[in-house]
Each structure stands twice: as structure tokens, then as C-alpha cells.
MDTraj code that builds the backbone (N, CA, C; nanometers):
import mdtraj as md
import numpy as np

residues = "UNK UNK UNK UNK UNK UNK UNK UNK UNK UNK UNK UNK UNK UNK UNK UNK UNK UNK UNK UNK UNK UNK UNK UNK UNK UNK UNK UNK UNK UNK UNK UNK UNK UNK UNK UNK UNK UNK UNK UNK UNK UNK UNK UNK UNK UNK UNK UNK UNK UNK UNK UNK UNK UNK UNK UNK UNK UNK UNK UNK UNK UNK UNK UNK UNK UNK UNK UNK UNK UNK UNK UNK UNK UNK UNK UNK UNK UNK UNK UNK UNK UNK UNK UNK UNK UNK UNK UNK UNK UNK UNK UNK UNK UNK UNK UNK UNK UNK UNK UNK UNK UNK UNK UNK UNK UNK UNK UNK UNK UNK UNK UNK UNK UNK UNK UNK UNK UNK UNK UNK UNK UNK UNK UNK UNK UNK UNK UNK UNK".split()
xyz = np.array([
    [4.2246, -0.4894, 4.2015],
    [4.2176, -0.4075, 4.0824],
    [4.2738, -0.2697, 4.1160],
    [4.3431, -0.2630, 4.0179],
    [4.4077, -0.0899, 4.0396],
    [4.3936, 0.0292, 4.0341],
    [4.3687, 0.1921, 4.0577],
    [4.2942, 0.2510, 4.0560],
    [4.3206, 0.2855, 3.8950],
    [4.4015, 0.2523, 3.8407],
    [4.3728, 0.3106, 3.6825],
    [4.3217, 0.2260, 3.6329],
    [4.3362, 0.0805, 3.6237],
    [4.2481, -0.0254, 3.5731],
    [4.0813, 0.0374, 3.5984],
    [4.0147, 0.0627, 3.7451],
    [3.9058, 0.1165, 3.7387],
    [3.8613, 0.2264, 3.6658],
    [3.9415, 0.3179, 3.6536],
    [3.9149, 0.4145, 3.6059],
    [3.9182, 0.4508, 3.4470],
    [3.9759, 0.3299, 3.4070],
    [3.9694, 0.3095, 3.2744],
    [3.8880, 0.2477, 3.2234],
    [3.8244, 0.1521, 3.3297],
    [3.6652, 0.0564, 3.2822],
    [3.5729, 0.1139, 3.2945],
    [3.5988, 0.2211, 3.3765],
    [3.4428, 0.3525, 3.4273],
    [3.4254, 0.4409, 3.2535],
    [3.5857, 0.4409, 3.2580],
    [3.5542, 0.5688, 3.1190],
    [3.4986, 0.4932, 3.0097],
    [3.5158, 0.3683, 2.9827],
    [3.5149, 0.2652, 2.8746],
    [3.3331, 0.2512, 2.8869],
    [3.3006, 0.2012, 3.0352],
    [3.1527, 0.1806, 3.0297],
    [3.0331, 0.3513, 3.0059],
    [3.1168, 0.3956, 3.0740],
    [3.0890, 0.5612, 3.0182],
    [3.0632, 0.5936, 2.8538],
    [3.1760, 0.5556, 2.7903],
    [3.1368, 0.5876, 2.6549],
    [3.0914, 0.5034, 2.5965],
    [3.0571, 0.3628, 2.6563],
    [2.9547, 0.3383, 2.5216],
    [2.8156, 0.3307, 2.5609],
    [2.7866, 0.3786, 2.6752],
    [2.6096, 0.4116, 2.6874],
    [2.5892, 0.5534, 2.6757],
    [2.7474, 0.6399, 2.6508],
    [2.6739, 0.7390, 2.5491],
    [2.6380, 0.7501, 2.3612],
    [2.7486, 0.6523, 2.3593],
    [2.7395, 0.6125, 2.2528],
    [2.6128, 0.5355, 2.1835],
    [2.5525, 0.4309, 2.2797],
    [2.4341, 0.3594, 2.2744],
    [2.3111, 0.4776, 2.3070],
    [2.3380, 0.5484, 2.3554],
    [2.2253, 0.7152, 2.3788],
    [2.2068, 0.7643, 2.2498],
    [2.3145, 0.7782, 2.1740],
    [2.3269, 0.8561, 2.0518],
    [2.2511, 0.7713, 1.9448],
    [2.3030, 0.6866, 1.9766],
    [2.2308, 0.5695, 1.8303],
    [2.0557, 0.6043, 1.8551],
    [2.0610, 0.5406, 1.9645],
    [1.8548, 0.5598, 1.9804],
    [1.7939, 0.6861, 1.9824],
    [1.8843, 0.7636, 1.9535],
    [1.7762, 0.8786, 1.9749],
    [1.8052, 0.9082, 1.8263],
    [1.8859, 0.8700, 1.7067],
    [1.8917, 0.8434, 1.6045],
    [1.8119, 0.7871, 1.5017],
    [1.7974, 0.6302, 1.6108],
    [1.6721, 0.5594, 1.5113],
    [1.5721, 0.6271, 1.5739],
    [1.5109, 0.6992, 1.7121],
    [1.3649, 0.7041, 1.7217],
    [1.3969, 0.8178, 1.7866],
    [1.4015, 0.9190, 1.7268],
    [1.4185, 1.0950, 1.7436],
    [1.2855, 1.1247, 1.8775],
    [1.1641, 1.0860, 1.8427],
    [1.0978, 1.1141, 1.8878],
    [1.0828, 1.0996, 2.0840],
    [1.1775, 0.9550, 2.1321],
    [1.2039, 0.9191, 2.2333],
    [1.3099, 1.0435, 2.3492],
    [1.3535, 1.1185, 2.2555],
    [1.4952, 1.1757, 2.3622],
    [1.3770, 1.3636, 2.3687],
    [1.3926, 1.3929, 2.4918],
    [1.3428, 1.5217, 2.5760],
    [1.3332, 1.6252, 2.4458],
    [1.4211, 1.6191, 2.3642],
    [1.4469, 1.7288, 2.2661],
    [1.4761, 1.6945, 2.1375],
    [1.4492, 1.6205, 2.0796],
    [1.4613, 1.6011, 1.9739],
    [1.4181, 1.6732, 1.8407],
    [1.5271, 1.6187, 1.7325],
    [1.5098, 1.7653, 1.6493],
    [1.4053, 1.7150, 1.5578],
    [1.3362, 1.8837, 1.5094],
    [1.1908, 1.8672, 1.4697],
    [1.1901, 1.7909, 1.3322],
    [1.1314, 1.7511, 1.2662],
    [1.0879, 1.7065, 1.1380],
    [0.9865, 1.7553, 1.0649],
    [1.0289, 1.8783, 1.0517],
    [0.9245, 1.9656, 1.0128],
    [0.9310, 1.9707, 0.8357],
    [0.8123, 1.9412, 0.8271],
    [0.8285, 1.8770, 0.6552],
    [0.8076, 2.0690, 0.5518],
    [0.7345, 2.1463, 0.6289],
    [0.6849, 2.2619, 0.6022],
    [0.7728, 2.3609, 0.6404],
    [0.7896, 2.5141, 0.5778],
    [0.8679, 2.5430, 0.6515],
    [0.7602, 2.6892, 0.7356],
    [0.8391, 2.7701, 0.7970],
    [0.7959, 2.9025, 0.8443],
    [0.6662, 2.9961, 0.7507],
    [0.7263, 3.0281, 0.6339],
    [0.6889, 3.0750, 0.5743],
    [0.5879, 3.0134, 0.5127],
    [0.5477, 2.8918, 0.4904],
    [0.4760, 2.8104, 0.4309],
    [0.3546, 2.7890, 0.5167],
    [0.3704, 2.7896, 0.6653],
    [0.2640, 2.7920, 0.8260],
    [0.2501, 2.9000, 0.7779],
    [0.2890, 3.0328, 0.7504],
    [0.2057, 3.1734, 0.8229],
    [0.1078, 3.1839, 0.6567],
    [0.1213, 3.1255, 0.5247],
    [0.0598, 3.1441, 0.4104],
    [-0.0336, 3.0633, 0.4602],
    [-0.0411, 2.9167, 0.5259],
    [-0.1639, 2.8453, 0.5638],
    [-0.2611, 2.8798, 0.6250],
    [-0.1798, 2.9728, 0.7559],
    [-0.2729, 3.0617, 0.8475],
    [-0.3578, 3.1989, 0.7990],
    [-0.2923, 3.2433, 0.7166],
    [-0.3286, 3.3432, 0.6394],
    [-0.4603, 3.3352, 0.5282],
    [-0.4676, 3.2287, 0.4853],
    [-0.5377, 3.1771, 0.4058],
    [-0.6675, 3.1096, 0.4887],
    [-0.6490, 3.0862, 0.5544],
    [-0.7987, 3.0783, 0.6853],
    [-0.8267, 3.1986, 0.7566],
    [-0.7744, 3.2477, 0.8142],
    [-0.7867, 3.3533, 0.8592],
    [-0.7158, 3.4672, 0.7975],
    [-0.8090, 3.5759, 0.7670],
    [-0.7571, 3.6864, 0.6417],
    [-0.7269, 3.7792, 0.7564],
    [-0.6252, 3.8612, 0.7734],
    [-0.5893, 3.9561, 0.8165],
    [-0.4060, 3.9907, 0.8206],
    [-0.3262, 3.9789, 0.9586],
    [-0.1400, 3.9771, 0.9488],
    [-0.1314, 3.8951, 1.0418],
    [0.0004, 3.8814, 1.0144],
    [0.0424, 3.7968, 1.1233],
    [0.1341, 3.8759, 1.2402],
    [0.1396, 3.8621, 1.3392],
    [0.1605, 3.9809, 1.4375],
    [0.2467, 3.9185, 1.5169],
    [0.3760, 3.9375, 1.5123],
    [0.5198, 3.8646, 1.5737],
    [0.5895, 3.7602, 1.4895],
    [0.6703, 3.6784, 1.5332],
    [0.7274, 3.5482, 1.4633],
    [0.6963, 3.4404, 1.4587],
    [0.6984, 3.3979, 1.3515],
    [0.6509, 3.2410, 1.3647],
    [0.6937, 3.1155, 1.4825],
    [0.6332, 3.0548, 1.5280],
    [0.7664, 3.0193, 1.6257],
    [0.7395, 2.8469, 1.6266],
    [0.8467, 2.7519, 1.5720],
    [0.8178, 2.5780, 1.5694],
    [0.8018, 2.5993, 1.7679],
    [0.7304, 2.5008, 1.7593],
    [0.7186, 2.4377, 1.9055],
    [0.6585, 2.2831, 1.8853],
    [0.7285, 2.2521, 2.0336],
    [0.6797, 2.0923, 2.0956],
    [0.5986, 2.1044, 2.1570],
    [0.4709, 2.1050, 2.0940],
    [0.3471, 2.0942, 2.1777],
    [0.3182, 1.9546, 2.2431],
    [0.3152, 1.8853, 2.3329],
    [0.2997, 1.7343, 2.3750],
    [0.3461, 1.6402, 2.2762],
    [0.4893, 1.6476, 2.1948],
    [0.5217, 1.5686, 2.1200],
    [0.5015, 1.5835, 1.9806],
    [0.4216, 1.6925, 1.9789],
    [0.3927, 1.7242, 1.8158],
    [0.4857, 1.8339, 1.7886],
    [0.5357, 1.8734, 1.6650],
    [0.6200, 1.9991, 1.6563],
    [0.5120, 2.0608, 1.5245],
    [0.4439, 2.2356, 1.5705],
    [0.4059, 2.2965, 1.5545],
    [0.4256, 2.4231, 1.4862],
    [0.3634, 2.5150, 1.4166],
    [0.4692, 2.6315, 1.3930],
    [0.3189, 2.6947, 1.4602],
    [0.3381, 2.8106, 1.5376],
    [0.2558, 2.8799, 1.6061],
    [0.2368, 3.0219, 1.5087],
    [0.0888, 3.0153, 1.4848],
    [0.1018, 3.2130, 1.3797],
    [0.0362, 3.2771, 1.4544],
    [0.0278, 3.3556, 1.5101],
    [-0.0478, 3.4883, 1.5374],
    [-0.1202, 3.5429, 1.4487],
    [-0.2403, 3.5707, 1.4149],
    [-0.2734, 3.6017, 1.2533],
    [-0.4249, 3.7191, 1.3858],
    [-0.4048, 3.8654, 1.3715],
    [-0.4691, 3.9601, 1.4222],
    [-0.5760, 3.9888, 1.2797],
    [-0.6891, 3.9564, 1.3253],
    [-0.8524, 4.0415, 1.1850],
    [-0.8831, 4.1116, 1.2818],
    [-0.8872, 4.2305, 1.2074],
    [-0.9592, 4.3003, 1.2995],
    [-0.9190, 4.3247, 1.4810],
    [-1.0022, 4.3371, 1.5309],
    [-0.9714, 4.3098, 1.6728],
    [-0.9437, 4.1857, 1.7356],
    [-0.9532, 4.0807, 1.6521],
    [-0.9695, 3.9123, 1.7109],
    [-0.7983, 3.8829, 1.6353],
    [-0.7694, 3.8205, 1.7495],
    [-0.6347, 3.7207, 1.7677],
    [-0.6348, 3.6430, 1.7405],
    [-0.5773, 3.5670, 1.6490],
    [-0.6325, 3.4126, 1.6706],
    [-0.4438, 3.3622, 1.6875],
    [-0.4212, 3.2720, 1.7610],
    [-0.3149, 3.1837, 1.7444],
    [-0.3320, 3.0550, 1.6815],
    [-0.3251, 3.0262, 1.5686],
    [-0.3310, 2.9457, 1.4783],
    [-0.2513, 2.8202, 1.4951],
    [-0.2162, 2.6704, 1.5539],
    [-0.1169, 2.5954, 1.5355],
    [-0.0970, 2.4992, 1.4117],
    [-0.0159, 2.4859, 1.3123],
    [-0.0122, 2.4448, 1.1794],
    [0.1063, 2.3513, 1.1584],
    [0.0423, 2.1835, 1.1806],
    [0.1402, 2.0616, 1.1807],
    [0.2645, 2.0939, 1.0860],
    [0.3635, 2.1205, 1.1683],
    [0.4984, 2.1050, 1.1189],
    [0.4953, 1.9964, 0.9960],
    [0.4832, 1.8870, 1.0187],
    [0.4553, 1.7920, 0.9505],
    [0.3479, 1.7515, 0.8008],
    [0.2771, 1.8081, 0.8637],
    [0.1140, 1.7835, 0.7533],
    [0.1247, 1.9203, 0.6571],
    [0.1176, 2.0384, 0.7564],
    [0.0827, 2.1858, 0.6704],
    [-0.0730, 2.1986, 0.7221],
    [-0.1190, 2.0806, 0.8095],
    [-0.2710, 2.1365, 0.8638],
    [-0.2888, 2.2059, 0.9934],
    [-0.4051, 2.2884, 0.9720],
    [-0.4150, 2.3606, 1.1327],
    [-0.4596, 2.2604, 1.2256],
    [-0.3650, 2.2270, 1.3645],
    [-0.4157, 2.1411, 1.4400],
    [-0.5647, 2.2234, 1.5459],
    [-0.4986, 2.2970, 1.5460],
    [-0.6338, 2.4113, 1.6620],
    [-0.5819, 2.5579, 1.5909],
    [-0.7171, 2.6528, 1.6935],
    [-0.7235, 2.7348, 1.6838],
    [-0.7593, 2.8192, 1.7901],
    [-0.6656, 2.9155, 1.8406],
    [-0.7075, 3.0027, 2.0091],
    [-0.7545, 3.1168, 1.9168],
    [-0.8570, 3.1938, 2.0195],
    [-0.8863, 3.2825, 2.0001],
    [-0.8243, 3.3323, 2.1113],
    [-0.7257, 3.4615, 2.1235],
    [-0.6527, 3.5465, 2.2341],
    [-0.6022, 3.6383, 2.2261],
    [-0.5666, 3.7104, 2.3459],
    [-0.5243, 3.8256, 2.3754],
    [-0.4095, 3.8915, 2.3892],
    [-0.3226, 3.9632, 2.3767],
    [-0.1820, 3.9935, 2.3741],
    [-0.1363, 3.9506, 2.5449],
    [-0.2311, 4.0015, 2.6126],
    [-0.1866, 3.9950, 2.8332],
    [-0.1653, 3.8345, 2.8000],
    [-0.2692, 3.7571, 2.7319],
    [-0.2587, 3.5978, 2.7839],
    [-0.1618, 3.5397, 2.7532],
    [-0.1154, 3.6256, 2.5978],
    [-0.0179, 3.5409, 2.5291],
    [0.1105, 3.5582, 2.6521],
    [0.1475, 3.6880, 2.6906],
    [0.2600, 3.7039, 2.7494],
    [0.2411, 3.6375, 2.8541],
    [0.1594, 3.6368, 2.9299],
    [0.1079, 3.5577, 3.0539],
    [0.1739, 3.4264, 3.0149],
    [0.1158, 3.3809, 2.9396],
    [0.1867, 3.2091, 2.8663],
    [0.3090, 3.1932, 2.8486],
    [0.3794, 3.3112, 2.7888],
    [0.5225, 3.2757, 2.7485],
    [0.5884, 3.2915, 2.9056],
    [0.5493, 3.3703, 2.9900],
    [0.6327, 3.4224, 3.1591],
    [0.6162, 3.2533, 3.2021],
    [0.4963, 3.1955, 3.1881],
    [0.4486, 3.0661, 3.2888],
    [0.5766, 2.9309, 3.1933],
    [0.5799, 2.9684, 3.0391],
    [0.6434, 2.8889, 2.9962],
    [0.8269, 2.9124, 3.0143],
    [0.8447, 3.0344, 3.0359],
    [0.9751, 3.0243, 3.0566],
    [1.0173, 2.9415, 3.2242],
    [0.8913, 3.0034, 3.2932],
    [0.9140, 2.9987, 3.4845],
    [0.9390, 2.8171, 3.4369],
    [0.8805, 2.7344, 3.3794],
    [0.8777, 2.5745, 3.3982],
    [1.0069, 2.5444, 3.3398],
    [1.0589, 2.6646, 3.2227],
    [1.1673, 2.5534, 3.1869],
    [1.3057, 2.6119, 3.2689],
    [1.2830, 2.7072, 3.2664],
    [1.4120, 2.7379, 3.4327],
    [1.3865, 2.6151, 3.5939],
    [1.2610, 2.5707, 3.6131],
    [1.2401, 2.5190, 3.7183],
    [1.3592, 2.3545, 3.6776],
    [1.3217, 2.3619, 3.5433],
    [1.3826, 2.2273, 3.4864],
    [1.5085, 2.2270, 3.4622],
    [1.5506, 2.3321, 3.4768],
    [1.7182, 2.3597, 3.3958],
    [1.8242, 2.3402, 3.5458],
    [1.7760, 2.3946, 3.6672],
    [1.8064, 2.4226, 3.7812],
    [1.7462, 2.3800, 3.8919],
    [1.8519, 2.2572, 3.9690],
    [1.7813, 2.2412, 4.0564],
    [1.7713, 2.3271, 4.1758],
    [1.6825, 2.3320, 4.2600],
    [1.6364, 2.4196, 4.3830],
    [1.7774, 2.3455, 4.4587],
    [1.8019, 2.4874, 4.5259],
    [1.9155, 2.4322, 4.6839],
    [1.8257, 2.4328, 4.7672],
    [1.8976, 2.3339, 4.8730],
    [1.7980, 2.2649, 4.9709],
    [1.7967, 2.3859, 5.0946],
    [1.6820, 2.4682, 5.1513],
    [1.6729, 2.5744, 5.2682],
    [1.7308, 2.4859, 5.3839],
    [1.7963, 2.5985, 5.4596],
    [1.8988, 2.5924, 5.5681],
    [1.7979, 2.6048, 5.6553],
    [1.8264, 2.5534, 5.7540],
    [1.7596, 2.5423, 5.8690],
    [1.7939, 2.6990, 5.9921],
])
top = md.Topology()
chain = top.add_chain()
for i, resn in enumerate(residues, 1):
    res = top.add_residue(resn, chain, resSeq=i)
    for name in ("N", "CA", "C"):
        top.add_atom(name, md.element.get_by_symbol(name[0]), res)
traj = md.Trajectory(xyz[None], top)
């Protein structure tokens, strides 16, 4: 076999298991690392939900997240001295939980959440001896 014959069956088997990638993460969104949200609610519609349980503002941006497979809209909603981070099913419009927290923890959370997804983006080079 010839080296372009190979190299033409590599590219051939190449594109259609990306092609076969594309389809399934098509029919079942939910299967691929990132898949896009299905958020039936929008932004503005989470921080009126949150608002409406908890009376006070909402303090930063709304933000969708993948919480373990669920997609979330996160509110910050500050009464008074109490924080609450509110999470409100993308999907439903219901509050799944409710944190009570602090501005240090929140940032604390977002530093620990960025450090994991850089660990993931980049692999480590291997130390020299």
C-alpha cells in the first residue's frame, strides 16, 4: 500500500468518527463534556425567581452553569447582611438549593474553579531530572 493510499484512508477514517462525534452529541447533548445548555428560562426570568424568595438585590451577574450535569443560572440576591446564592433550574424556573455566603468564599470558589479548569485545559510537562 502506498503512502498516499494510507494517508487518504487515515483522513477518510478521520472524518467520519468526527462526523459520527457530531451526530451523538446531537441526538444526546447531554453525553459530550460541554454541551449546549437547554435552558428553557432565561437570565432575567432566574434573578425575578430569586428575587421573589428572597427580597432584597441581586449583587453581580447572573451566571448559567453546569453544576454536575444540571445547567443552572446562579443569583446572588444580598438582604440585608445575608448572601444568599440562589441556584434556579435552567430548565424548570425552580430553586434547586440555596447557600447562604460570603463575598471571600465566593471568590475563594471562583480562584479554586478557574485553578481545575486550567489544570484541564493544559497538560503538566514532565520535571527534568
Amino acid at each position: 500500500m502506498s503512502l498516499r493510499s494510507t494517508l487518504g484512508l487515515m483522513f477518510t477514517f478521520g472524518a467520519a468518527i468526527m462526523l459520527s462525534t457530531v451526530a451523538l452529541a446531537q441526538k444526546h447533548p447531554t453525553r459530550t463534556k460541554h454541551a449546549a445548555p437547554m435552558a428553557k428560562i432565561s437570565a432575567a426570568q432566574a434573578k425575578q425567581i430569586a428575587l421573589k424568595r428572597y427580597h432584597g438585590r441581586v449583587v453581580g451577574k447572573v451566571a448559567l452553569e453546569n453544576e454536575e450535569g444540571v445547567w443552572q443560572y446562579s443569583v446572588m440576591v444580598r438582604s440585608g447582611k445575608t448572601l444568599r446564592e440562589v441556584m434556579v433550574d435552567a430548565k424548570t424556573g425552580k430553586i434547586d438549593s440555596v447557600e447562604v455566603t460570603t463575598a471571600a468564599k465566593e471568590r475563594a470558589e471562583a480562584k479554586a474553579d478557574k485553578a481545575r479548569a486550567n489544570a484541564h485545559r493544559s497538560p503538566k510537562s514532565p520535571k527534568k531530572p
